[in-house]
MARNU-343679 format. One record per residue (C-alpha): x, y, z. Coordinates in steps of 0.5 Angstrom, whole numbers, plus 500, padded with zeros to 3 digits. Example, Ala and Ser with C-alpha at 12.3 -4.5 7.8 and 13.67 -1.06 7.14 Angstrom:
BEGIN
   c1   c2   c3
  525  491  516
  527  498  514
//
This chain:
BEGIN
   c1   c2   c3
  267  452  596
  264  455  589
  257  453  586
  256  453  578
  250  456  577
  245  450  573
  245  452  567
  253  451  566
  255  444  565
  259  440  570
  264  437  566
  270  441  564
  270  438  557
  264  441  555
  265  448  559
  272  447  554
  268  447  548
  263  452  550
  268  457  551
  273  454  544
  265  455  540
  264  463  544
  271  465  543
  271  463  536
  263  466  535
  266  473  538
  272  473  533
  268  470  527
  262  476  529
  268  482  529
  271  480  522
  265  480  519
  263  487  522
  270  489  520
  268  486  513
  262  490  513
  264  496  515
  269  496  509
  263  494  504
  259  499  507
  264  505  506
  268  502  499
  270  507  495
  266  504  488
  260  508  492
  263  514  490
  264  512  483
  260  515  477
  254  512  474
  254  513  467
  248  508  466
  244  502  469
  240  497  466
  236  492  469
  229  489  468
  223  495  469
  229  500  467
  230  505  460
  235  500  456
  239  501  449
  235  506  445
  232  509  450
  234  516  453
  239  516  458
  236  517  465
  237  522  469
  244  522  474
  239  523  480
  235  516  478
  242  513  477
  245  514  483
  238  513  487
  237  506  483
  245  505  484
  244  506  492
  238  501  492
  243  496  489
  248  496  494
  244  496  500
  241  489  497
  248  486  496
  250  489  503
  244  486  506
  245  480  502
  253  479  505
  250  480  512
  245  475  511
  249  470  507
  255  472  512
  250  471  518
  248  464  516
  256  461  515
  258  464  522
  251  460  525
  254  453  520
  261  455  523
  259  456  530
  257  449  530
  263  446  527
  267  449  532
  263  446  538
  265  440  534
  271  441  533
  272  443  540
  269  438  543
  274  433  540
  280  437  542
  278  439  549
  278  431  549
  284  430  547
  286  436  551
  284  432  558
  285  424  556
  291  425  560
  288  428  566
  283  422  566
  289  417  565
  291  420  571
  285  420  575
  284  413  573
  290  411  577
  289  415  582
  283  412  584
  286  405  584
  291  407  589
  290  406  596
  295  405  602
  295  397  601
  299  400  593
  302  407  595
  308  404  591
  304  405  584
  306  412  580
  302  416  574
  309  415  571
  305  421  565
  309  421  559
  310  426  553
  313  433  554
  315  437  559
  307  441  560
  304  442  564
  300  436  566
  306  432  566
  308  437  572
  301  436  575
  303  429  575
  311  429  577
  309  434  583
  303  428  584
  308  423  584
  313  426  589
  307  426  594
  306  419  593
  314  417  594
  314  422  601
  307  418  603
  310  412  601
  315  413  606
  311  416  611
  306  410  611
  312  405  611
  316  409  617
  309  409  621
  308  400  620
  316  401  622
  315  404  629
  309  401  630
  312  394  628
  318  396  633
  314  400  639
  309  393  639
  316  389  640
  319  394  645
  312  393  649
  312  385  648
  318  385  651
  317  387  658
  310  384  658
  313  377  656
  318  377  661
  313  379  667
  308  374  664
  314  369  665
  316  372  672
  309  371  674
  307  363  671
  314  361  673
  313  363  681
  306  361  681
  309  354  678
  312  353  685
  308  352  691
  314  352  696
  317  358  694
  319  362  699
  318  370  701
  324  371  699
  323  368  691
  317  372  691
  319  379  694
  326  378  688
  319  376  684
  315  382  685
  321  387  683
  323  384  677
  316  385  675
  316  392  677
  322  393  674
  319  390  668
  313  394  669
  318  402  670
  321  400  664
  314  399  660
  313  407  663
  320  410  660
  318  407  654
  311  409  654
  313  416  656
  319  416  651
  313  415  645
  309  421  648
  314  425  649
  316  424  641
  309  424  639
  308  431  643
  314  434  639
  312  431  633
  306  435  633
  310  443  633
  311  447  639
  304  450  643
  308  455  647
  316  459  646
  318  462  651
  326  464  653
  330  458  655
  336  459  659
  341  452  655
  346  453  659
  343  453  666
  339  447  664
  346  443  661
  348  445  667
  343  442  671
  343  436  668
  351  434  667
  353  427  668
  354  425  675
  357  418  672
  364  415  673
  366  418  667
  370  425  666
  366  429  663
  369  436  661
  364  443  660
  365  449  657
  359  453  658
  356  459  655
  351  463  654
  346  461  649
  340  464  650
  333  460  646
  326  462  645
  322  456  646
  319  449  650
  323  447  656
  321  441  657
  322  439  651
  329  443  651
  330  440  658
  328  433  655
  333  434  649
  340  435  654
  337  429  658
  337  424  652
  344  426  649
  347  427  656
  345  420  657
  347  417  651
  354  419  652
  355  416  658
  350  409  656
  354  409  649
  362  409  652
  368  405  654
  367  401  660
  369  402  666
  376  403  668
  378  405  661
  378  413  662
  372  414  658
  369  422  657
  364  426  656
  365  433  652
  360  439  653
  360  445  650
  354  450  650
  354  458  646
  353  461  639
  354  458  633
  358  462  627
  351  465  625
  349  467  631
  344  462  634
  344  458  641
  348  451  640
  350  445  644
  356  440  642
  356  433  646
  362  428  645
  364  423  648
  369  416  647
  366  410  646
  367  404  641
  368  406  633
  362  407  629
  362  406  621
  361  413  619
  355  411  615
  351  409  619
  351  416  624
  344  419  620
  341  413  622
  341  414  630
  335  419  629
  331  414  626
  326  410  632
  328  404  636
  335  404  631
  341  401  635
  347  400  632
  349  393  635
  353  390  641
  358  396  641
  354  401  643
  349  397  647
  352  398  655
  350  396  662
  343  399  660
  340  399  653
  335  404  654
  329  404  650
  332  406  642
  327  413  642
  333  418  646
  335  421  639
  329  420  635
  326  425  640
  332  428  639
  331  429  631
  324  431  633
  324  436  639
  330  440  633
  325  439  627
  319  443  632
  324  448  634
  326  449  627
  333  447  629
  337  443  627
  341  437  629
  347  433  626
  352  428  628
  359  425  626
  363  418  628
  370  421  631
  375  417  628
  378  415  635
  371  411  637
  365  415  640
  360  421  636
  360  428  636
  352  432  636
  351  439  635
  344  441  636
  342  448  633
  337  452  636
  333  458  635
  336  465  639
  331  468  643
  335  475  641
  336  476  649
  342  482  650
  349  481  650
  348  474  647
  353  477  641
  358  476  646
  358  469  648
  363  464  645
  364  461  638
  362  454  635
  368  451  636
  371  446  633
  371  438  634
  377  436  636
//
């Protein structure tokens, strides 16, 4: 942090019309340097004197002066002017010097009175009122640019903040629900004094089942919190082997095409990714008994960089609303909430682990019913890796 020195005022209006003032000293001072350099050296002291007259000087009638007393007293003449023209030139940059300060102090105020308009509005801003804009209006300059690129902030804070209440109007909900339901399992078992050891083990698992859920969903918020936060460690990670490891085991058929795909990175937040999404295909499918699947691709994309396609059947999805599956807690209705409807969170951490990577993650509807997600990674450039297969296309 710099320090001014004290004898510099603090106010940049008045440093503006300092320095307008010492700009147009200097200038002022080298014309009139300039001015006198040529009076000096004029070509009228080169001329030939003839005569002088003046008070205390031979006049008409007398005999004429010698040429040496002529040129003597002519010299003399001419350093009083000069000295006159540096005086008189001296004292109009001094009156012109301080009707510059003046005139710069005005101009640097009409220089800065959008600045402090801005200023003004920005201080009345505050989370309770991100919607408010400095809206700075006039021509294309700088300080409108200043204020364009000020406002942008404010709509992406805006969106931030609104996000922040969103999820954590939705995680509190998430968090009541198993809550209210152990509370109700509990009163109402207590309720009755006749209940049997039976109604109270059937009791105490709902309330542990309550009390898992309330687990996965907490793990499920730490897990996005950590991915949002960036990458501690990059080390390789074998995708492949990890969709292997973590293919689905359900009753759906499940079709693998693996290869290799080398990724520099976190495993455990790789590991959680395939999981998430693997999950997803199976939870969000057709029903059982209608020949449901899952498609698992793994390899290189056409740039060269570690991929992972899944799709999966499952009921039609409106094309428009694919984007908003990575958004937290977003569900998109009874079609695609199955036996079990999880914590609204897989995708969300899905977007988030893509986004610390520095990957990206995409998903489509097929028009047949089900989703199709490409997740793209970065490579950790292992040997041979330019061999494996292709990003094929979705059928």
């Amino acid at each position: 942090m710099s320090v001014l020195p004290g004898w510099v005022p603090r106010s940049i209006r008045w440093r503006l019309a300092l320095l307008y003032s010492a700009l147009f000293v200097v200038a002022g001072a080298l014309l009139l340097g300039f001015v006198y350099v040529l009076a000096a050296h004029s070509a009228s002291g080169s001329r030939t004197i003839s005569s002088v007259e003046g008070p205390g000087l031979p006049g008409a009638g007398s005999a004429p002066a010698a040429p040496a007393t002529i040129s003597a007293v002519a010299e003399i003449m001419r350093r009083d002017q000069l000295h006159d023209l540096l005086v008189e030139a001296a004292v109009a940059l001094a009156v012109m010097a301080l009707a510059s300060l003046a005139l710069g102090w005005l101009m640097a105020g009409r220089v800065l009175s959008p600045l402090r308009a801005m200023t003004a509005t920005a201080r009345r801003i505050s989370a309770d009122n991100l919607h408010e804009r400095l809206a700075v209006p006039g021509p294309d300059d700088e300080l409108k640019a200043m204020a364009d690129t000020f406002d942008d902030v404010l709509a992406r804070l805006e969106g931030a903040f609104e996000a922040q209440r969103q999820f954590v109007a939705n995680a509190s909900h998430e968090l009541r629900t198993p809550l209210t339901l152990q509370q109700t399992v509990v009163d109402v078992t207590l309720d009755d004094p006749e209940a049997s050891e039976q109604a109270l083990r059937a009791a105490l698992l709902r309330v542990r089942a309550a009390g898992q859920e309330q687990e996965r969903l907490i793990d499920a918020l730490l897990t996005l919190a950590r991915s949002q936060q960036g990458l501690e460690r990059r080390e390789f990670v074998d995708l492949t082997a990890i969709v292997r490891e973590r293919l689905p085991d359900s009753g759906c058929r499940v079709v693998a095409r693996l290869e290799p795909a080398p990724v520099l990175g976190d495993p455990q937040l790789i590991e959680r990714l395939v999981v998430n999404l693997t999950e997803n295909a199976v939870r969000h499918n057709l029903p059982a008994g209608q020949d449901g699947w899952v498609s698992v691709w793994t390899g290189l994309d056409p740039t060269g960089r570690p991929a992972l396609r899944i799709e999966n059947s499952g009921p039609p999805i409106p094309p428009d609303q694919a984007a908003g599956l990575f958004q937290p807690f977003r569900r998109l209705g009874p079609a695609r909430i199955g036996r079990h409807d999880g914590s609204g969170l897989g995708m969300s951490i899905v977007a988030a682990v893509c986004a610390a990577h520095g990957g990206r993650v995409r998903a489509r509807t097929r028009p047949a019913g089900g989703l199709v997600v490409e997740v793209v990674l970065p490579s950790a450039g292992a040997p041979g890796s330019a061999g494996s297969a292709r990003l094929p296309v979705a059928v």
